[in-house]
C-alpha positions as CSV (number, residue, x, y, z in Angstrom):
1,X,107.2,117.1,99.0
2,X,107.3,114.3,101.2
3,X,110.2,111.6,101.1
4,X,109.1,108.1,102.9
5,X,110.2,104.9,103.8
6,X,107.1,101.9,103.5
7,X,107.0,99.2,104.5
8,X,103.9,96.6,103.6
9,X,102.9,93.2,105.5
10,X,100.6,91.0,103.7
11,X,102.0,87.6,104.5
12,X,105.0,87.5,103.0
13,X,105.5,90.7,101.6
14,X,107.8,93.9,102.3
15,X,109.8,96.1,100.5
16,X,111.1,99.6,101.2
17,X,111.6,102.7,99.3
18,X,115.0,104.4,99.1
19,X,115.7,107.5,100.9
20,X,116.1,111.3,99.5
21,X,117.3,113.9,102.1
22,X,116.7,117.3,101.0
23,X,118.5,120.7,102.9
24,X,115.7,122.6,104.7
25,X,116.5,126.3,105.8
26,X,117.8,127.2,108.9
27,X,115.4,129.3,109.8
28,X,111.7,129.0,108.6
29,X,109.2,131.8,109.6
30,X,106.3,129.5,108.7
31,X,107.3,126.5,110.4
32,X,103.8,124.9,112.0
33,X,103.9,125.8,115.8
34,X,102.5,122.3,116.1
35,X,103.8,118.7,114.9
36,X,103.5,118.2,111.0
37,X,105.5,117.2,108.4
38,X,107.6,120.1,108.4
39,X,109.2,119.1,111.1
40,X,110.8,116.0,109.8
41,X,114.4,116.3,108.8
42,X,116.4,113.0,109.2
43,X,115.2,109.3,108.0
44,X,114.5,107.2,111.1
45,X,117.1,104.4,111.8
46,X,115.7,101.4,111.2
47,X,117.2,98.3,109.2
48,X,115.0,96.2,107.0
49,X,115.3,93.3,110.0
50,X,114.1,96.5,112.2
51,X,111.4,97.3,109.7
52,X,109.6,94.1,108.9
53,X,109.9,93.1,112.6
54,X,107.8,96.6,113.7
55,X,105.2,96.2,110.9
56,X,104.6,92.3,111.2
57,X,104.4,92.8,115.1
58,X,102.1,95.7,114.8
59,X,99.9,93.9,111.9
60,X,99.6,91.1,114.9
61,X,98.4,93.3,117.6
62,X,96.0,95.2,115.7
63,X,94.5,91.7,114.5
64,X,94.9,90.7,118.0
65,X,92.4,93.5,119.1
66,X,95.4,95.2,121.2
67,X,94.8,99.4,122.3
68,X,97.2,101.6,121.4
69,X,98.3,102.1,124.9
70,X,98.8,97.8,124.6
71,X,100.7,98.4,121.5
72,X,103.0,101.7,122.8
73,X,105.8,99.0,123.8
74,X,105.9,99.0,119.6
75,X,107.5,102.1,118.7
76,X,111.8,102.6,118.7
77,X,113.8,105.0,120.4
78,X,113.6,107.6,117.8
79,X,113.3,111.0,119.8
80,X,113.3,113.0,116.2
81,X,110.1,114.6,114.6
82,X,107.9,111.9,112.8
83,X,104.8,111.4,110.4
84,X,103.6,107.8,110.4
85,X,100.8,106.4,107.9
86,X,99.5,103.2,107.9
87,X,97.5,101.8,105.5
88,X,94.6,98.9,105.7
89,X,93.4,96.6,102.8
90,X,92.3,92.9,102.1
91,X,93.0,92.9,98.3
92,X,89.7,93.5,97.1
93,X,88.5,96.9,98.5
94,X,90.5,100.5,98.6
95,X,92.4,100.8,101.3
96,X,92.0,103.2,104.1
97,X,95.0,105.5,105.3
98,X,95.4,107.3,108.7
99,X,98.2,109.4,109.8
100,X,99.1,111.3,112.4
101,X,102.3,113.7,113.0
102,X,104.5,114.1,116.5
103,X,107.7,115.4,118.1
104,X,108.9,111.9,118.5
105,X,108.4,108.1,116.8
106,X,106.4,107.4,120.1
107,X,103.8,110.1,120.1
108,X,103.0,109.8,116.6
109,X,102.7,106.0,116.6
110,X,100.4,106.7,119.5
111,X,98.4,109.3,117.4
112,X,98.3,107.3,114.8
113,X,96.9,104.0,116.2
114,X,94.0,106.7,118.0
115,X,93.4,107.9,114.8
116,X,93.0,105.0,113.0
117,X,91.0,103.2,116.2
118,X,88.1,105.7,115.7
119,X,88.2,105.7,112.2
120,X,87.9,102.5,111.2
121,X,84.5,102.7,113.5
122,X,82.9,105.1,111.6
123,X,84.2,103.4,108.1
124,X,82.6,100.1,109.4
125,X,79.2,102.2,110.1
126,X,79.2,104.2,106.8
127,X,80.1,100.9,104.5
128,X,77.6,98.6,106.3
129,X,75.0,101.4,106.0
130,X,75.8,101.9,102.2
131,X,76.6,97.9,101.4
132,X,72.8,97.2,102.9
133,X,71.2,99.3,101.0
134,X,72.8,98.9,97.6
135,X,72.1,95.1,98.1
136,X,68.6,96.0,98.8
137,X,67.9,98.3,95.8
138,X,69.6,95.5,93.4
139,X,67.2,93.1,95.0
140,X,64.2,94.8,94.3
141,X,65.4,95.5,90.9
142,X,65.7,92.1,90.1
143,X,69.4,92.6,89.3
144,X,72.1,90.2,90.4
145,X,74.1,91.2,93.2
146,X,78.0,90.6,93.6
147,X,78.9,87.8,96.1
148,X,82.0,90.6,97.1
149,X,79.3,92.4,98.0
150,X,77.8,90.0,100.6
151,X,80.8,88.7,101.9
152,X,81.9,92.6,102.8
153,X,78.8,92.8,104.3
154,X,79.3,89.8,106.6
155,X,82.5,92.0,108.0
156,X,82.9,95.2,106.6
157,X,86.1,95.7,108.8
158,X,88.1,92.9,107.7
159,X,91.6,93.6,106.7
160,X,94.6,91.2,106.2
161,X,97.2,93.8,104.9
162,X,98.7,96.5,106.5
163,X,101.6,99.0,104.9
164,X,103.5,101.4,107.3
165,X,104.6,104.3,106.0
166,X,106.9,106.1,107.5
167,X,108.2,110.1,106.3
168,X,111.9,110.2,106.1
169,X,112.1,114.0,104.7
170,X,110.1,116.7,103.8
171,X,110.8,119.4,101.5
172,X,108.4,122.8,102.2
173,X,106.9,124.2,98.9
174,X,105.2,127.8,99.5
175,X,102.3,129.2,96.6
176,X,101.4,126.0,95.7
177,X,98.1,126.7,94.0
178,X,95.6,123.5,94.0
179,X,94.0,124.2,90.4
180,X,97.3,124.9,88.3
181,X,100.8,123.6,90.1
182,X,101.9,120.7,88.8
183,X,103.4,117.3,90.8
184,X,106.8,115.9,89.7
185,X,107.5,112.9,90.9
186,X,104.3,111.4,92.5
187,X,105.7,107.7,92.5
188,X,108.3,108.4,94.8
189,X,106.7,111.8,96.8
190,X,103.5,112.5,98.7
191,X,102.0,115.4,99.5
192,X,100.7,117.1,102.6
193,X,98.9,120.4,103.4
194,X,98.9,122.7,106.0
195,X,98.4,121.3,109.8
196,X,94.8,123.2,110.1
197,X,93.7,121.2,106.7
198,X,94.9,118.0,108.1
199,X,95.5,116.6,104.9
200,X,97.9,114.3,103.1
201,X,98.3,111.9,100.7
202,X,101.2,108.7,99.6
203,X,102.4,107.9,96.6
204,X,100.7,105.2,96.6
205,X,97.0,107.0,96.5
206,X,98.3,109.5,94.7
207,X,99.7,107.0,91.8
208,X,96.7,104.5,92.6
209,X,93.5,106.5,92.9
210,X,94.5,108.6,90.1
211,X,95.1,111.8,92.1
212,X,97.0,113.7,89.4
213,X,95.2,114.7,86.0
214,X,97.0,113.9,82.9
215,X,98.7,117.7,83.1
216,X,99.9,116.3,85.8
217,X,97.8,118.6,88.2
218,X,95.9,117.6,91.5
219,X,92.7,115.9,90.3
220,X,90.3,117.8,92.6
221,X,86.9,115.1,92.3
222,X,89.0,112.1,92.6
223,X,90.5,113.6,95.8
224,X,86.6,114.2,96.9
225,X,85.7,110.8,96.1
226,X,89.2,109.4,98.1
227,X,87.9,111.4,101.3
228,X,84.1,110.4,100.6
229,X,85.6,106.7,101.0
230,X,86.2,107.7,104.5
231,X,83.1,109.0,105.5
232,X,84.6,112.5,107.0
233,X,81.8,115.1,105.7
234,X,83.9,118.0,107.2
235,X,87.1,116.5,105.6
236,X,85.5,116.7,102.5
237,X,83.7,120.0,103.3
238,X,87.3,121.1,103.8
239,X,88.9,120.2,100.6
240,X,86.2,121.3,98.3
241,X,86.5,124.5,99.8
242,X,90.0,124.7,99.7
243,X,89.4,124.0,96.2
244,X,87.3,126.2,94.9
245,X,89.3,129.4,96.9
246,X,91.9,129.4,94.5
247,X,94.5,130.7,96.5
248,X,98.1,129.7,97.0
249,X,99.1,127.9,99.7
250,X,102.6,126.1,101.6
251,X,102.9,122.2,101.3
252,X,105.3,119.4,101.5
């Protein structure tokens, strides 16, 4: 289970989660040979000055149009293992997550802002695409159609808030079984598979997009419908499979 510190801009707004450390083995025969969230052990050293500073600086430069080499300059000192998130959202539509993992603060900030570069190109695509014709099927129907819907339409890519999340600890779970285990703690804990699956989730999309059934078990459709959001047909592809195998598994 994952442990995190976020932090959220949105013009005047931050807070930050506390921080849980739990004792990983000395020895773990299957650690991921490549960066994941395993590999986290120790929070990252930043103050809440520290904190807001990074966030409402990198909220600017994405705004600003910056690369992610531009924005490199960004990321602290931290030479420890880290998994970054950040988060994009205007208030009105879901927000879209990307993460990426590294051996160091730097490298995974650099991921990250990659990941998210690309992403957000295809989300633009896919929602204009979908947003054009759902306004032209209501038109022909004769039915009203939302202003929301037009004024996403005039820039599908707007955002004005962005939340940094960033994993302090991560606690290993091996035969966690997608159909029947149950999640504890989802307000405070996310919840990432295996490096290969290259999936995760907050506790804020688990808690706000209803991931978890009332048994407290991962809702598998609302999970498809999260990852349909994005437009990632193999992502998708992936978890429905991963559902349906039911075999156990390792997390965090």
């Amino acid at each position: 289970m994952l442990r995190r510190l976020c932090l959220l801009y949105a013009g005047c707004c931050f807070f930050s989660a506390g921080r849980v450390i739990a004792q990983a083995p000395l020895f773990d025969a299957k650690m991921p040979s490549v960066p994941w969230f395993d590999h986290v052990r120790q929070p990252v050293q930043l103050n809440t000055d520290q904190g807001l500073a990074l966030v409402t600086r990198a909220r600017q430069a994405l705004l600003a149009g910056q690369s992610p080499e531009e924005m490199a300059a960004l990321a602290p000192a931290d030479k420890q293992s880290r998994v970054i998130f950040l988060s994009l959202g205007d208030g009105k539509w879901p927000e879209r997550t990307y993460f990426a993992a590294g051996y160091d603060f730097a490298s995974a900030w650099q991921a990250v802002l990659k990941i998210l570069r690309s992403r957000e190109e295809v989300y633009v695509a896919m929602l204009r695409d979908r947003l054009q014709k759902d306004i032209a099927e209501a038109e022909r129907a004769g039915q009203a159609v939302p202003a929301s819907w037009r004024m996403k339409l005039q820039n599908p890519g707007r955002w004005d808030s962005l939340r940094l999340h960033i994993v302090q600890n991560a606690l290993p779970v091996n035969d966690f079984s997608i159909r029947s285990s149950r999640i504890l703690l989802s307000s405070l804990n996310g919840l990432a598979f295996r490096p290969a699956d290259g999936l995760a989730f907050t506790p804020e999309q688990i808690m706000g997009r209803y991931l978890l059934s009332p048994e407290r078990r991962l809702n598998i459709s609302q999970i498809g419908n999260l990852i349909a959001e994005t437009g990632n047909w193999g992502a998708l592809r992936l978890w429905l499979d991963m559902a349906n195998a039911e075999q156990k598994g390792r997390i965090c």
